[in-house]
C-alpha positions in Angstrom: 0.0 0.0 0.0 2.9 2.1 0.9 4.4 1.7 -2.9 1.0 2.9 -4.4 1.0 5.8 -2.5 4.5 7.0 -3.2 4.1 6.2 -6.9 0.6 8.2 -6.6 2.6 11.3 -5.1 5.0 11.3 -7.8 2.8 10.7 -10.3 1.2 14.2 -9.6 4.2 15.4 -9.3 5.3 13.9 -12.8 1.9 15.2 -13.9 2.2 18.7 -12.7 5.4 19.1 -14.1 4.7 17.6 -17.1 2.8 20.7 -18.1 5.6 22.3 -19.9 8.7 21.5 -17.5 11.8 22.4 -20.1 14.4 24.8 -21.4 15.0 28.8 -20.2 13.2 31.7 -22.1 13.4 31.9 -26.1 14.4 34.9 -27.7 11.1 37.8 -28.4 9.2 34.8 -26.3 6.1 35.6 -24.4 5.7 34.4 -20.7 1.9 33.6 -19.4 2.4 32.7 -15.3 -0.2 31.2 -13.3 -0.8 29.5 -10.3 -3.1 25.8 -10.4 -4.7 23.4 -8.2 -5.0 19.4 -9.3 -7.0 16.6 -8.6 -7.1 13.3 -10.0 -9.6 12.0 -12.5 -8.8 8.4 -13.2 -5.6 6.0 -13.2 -5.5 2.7 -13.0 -2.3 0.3 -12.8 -1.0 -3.3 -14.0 2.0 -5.4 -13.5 3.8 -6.8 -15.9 5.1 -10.1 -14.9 9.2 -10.0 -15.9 10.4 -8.3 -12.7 9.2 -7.7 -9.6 7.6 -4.0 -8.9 6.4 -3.5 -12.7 3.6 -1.6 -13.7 2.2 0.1 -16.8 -0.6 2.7 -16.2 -2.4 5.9 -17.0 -3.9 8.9 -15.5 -5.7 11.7 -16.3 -5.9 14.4 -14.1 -7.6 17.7 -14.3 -6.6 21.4 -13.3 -8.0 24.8 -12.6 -5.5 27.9 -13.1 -5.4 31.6 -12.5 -3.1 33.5 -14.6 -1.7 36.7 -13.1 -3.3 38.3 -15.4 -6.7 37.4 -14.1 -7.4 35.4 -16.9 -8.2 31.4 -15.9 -8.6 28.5 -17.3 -8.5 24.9 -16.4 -6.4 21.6 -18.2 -6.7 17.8 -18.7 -3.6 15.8 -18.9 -3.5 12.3 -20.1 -0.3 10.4 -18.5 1.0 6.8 -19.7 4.0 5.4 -17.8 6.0 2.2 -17.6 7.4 1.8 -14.2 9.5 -0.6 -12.4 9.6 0.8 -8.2 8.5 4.1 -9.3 11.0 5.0 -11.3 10.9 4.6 -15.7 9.4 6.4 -18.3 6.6 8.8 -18.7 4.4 10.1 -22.0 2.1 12.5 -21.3 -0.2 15.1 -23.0 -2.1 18.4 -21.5 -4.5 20.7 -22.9 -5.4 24.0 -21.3 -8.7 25.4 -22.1 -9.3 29.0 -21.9 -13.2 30.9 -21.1 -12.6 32.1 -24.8 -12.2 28.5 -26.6 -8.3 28.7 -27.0 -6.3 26.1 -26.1 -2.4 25.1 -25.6 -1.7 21.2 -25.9 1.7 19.9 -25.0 4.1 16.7 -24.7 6.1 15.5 -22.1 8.3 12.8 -21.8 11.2 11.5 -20.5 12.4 8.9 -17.4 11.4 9.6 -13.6 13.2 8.1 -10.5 16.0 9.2 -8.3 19.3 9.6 -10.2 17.7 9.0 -13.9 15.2 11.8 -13.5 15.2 13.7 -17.5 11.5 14.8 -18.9 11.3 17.7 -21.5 8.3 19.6 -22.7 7.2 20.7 -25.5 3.8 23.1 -26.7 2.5 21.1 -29.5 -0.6 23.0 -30.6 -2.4 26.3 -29.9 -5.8 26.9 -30.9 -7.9 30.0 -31.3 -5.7 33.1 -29.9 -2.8 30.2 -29.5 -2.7 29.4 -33.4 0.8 28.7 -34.2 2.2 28.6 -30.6 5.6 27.2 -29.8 7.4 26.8 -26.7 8.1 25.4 -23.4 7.6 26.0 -19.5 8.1 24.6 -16.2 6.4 24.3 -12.9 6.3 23.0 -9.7 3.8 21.9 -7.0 2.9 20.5 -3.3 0.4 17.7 -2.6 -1.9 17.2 0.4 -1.4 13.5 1.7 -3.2 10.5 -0.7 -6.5 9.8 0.4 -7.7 6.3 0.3 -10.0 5.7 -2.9 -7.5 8.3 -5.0 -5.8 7.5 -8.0 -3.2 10.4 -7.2 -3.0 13.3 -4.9 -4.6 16.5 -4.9 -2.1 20.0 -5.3 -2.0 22.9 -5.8 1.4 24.8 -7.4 2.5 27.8 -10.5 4.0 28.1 -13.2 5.2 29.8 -16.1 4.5 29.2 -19.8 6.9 30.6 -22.5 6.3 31.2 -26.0 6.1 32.5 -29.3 3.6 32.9 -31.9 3.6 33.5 -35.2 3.5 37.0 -36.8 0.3 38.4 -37.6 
């Protein structure tokens, strides 16, 4: 019980981050910052049978953020990971969806676990207002203690998107 719970934990963690954790500023780039609170939707797990502490499982968890402008919006992310003690690789996809119907999807990826921790983030599509976007961000978060019947954590965190889009 102890193992679900830390892999739940860091899988918000991972999740959180995963919004658009990456490189510094880009030249000219916009910067939208906001602050978020997260929840879990769904996950589920299941063990693979090669090695002891194997798992393959998704999430999707869902987000509501306030940009410093004001502005707020809230996000879905999609996670699939393969994981052997809580540590392995991590694909996941996020959409933010703003009160006007624009919207900023983006990819992460890359391995979790102590010593082999790598993911990168990429914006992959912008709709509406975000037509064109390219770019990257990071974040960070906290997370109240896993209740039982969760799939993850709930948190709460900010961040900072960075970007560029295309002349008009």
């Amino acid at each position: 019980m102890a193992t679900k719970k830390f892999i739940g934990i860091l899988l918000g963690v991972l999740v959180i981050s995963a919004w658009v954790l990456g490189s510094a500023g880009q030249a000219g780039a916009e910067t939208l910052n906001y602050k978020f609170y997260t929840y879990s939707i769904k996950g589920d797990w299941a063990p693979v049978a090669d090695v002891e502490g194997h798992v393959v499982g998704y999430g999707v968890r869902g987000s509501f953020l306030v940009f410093e402008n004001g502005e707020v919006a809230y996000a879905e992310a999609v996670i699939l990971r393969d994981w052997v003690k809580t540590a392995g690789t991590i694909v996941q996809y996020s959409t933010i969806k703003f009160q006007d119907g624009s919207t900023i999807t983006s990819k992460t990826q890359g391995t979790t676990g102590v010593g082999t921790a790598g993911m990168t983030t990429e914006i992959i599509k912008g709709t509406g207002r975000f037509q064109g976007i390219k770019g990257t961000g990071a974040s960070k978060a906290k997370y109240f203690p896993q209740e039982k019947g969760e799939a993850a954590p709930k948190g709460w965190g900010e961040g900072t998107l960075t970007y560029t889009l295309p002349s008009k």
